[in-house]
N, C-alpha and C positions, 0 to 999 in steps of 0.2 A: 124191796124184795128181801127175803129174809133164808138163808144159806144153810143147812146142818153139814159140814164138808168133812170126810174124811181121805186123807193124803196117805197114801202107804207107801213106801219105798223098798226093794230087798235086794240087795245085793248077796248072789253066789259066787263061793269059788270053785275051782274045780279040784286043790289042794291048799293047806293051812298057811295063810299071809301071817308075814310076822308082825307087823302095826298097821295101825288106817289114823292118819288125820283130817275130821270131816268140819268142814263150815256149812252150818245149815243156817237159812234166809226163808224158815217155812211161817213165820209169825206176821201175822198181821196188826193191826195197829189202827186205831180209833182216828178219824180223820178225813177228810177229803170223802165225805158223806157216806162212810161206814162206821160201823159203830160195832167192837168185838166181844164176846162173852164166852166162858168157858174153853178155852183154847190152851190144849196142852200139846208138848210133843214129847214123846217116848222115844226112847234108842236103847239098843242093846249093851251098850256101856254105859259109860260115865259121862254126864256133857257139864258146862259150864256156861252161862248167859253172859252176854254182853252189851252193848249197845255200840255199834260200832260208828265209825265218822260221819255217817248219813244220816244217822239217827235210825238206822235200822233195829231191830234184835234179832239177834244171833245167838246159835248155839254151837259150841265146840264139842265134838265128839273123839276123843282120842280112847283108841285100842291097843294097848300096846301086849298082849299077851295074844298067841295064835290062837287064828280063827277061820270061820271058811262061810260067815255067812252076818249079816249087818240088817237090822231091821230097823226102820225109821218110820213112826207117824205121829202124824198132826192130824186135829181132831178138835172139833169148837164150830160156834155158832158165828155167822157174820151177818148183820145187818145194812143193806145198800139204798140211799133214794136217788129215784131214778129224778129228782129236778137237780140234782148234784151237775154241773155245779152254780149256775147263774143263779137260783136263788136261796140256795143254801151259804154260796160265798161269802157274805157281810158275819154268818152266826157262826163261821165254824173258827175256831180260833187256835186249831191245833198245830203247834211248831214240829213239822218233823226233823227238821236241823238247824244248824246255828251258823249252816256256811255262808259266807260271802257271797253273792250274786257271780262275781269275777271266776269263781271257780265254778263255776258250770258253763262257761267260755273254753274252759280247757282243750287241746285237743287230744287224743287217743289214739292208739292202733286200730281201734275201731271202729272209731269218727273220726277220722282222718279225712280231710276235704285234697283232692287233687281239680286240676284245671277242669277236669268236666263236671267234678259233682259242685265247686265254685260257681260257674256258668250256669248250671242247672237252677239254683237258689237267686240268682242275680236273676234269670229271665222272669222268672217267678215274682220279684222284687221290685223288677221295672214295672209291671203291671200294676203294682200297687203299694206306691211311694211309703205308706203311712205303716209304719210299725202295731196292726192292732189282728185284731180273731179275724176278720176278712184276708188278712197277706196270709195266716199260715192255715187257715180251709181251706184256700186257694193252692197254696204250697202240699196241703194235705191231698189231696186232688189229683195234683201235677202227678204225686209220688203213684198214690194210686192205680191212678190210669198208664203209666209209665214201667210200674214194675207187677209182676204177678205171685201172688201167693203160692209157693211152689212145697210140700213139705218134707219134697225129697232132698230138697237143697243139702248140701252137706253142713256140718254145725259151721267148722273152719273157713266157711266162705259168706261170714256175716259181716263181714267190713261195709260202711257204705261205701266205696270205692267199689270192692265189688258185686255188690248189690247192684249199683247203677251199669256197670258194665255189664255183668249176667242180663239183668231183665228178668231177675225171678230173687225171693229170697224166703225164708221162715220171717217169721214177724219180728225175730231179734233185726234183724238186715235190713227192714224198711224203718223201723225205729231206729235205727244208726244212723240212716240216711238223711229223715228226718232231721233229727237231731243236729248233723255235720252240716244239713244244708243254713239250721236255723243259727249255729255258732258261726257259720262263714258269713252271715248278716248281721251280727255281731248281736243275736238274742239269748240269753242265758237261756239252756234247756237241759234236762235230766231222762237217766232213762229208767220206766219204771217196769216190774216182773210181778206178775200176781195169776189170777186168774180171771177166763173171760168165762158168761155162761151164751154155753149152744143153743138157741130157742128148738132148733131142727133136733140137735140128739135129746135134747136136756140132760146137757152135762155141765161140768164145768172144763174145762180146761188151760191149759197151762199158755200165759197171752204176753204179750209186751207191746207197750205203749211211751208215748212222752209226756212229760210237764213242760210247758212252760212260760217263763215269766213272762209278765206284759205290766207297765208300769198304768196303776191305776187301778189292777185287776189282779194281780199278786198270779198266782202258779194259775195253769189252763192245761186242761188233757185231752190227748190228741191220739185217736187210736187209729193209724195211718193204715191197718190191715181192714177194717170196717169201715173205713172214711168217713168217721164221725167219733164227734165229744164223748170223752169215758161219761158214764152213765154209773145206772144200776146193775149192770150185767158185770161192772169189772168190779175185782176185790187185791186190791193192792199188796203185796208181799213188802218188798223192796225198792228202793230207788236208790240211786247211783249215777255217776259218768258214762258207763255202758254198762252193757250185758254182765261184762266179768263182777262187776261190784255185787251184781242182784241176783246172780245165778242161787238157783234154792240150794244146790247141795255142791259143794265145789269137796274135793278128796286130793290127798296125798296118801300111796298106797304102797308097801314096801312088798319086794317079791312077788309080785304080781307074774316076770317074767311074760313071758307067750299066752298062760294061761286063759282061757275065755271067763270074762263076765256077764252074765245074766241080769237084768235089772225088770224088774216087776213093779209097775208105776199105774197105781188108778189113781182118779181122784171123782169121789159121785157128790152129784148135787142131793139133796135127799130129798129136801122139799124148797118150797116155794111159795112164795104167797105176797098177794099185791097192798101196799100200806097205804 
């Protein structure tokens, strides 16, 4: 499939802030069966690139003269194939980072395993002794049928702990869950933020899913809100430990006080078409 995306963000105030420090995670990156062309982002200041720990890119946005309004987009071509990834896997040779397997073990505040989401991953486990794609479809499944896609879920209550205890979460919370279940079985796993395409709206929108490892088979993605393997529908932003690593636009905002913020977020698929 083939993508023309454009990502808008605007942030209003209702009076003049004295600075904004923004982290933007809006770039995408050639790999794991997309392929990126002409892909710029724009902001109202000054930004600076990076490439941060994950092998992500990043853009820093620092304002430090008052302002009362913040405009952000991204805008570029993405190319996705939908046999991604069982027989693209052997050709695709793209390193997104250099970390150690052991660090994607880690635990989080937001993958935090307690006695029931332990339990949960172990009943799962004993069903099927062997470390391969059959224990975490199964696993993927378990979660599925277990929690429900709710989008009202508040942001703050994306931990898997309380995912698992709710019974509903946004797609960051069942990707945590995932995740926390697949690290309490002692699987390295990642969490990744991009975009998913809607067949029903034709859109794209904002999605989160996991990698991970399987020895033999290097990285696997797992999109536990659709209960099935990322495809050509998804286009990868970021990957990270959780959510906070990938989030597209993370802010520090000075003076803000009480004031109300406004944020105005499309993102359209433009076209399409089958390769």
């Amino acid at each position: 499939m083939k993508f023309n995306i454009e990502h808008h963000t605007r942030f209003a105030f209702n009076k003049p802030i004295g600075y904004t420090i923004q982290q933007l995670r809006l770039t995408p990156q050639d790999g794991f069966g997309q392929r990126v062309s002409n892909w710029q982002v724009k902001v109202s200041g000054l930004s600076s690139t990076q490439i941060d720990t994950f092998g992500n890119t990043t853009h820093t946005l620092v304002m430090d003269t008052p302002h009362q309004e913040i405009i952000i987009s991204a805008t570029g071509e993405v190319e996705t194939d939908l046999a991604w990834p069982a027989d693209l896997l052997a050709k695709d040779k793209t390193k997104l980072d250099d970390l150690a397997l052991p660090i994607y073990l880690r635990s989080t505040a937001l993958t935090a395993a307690n006695k029931q989401v332990t339990q949960f991953a172990q009943q799962v486990a004993s069903q099927n002794q062997t470390i391969n794609n059959d224990l975490l479809t199964e696993l993927m499944n378990s979660i599925s049928q277990t929690v429900m896609l709710d989008k009202t879920t508040a942001e703050n209550q994306q931990s898997a702990i309380a995912t698992l205890a709710a019974g509903k979460a946004l797609s960051q919370g069942m990707t945590h869950l995932f995740i926390s279940c697949c690290r309490a079985l002692k699987i390295p796993a990642r969490f990744v933020h991009g975009y998913c395409f809607n067949p029903t709206t034709k859109q794209l929108e904002h999605h989160s899913w996991a990698d991970v490892w399987l020895v033999g088979t290097g990285w696997q993605s797992f999109d536990v809100v659709n209960n099935t393997p990322s495809n050509g529908i998804h286009i990868r932003l970021a990957t990270g430990l959780d959510y906070r690593d990938t989030c597209p636009i993370s802010s520090v905002m000075h003076d803000i006080g009480n004031e109300k913020m406004s944020v105005d977020f499309k993102v359209h698929e433009m076209s399409q078409m089958q390769q």
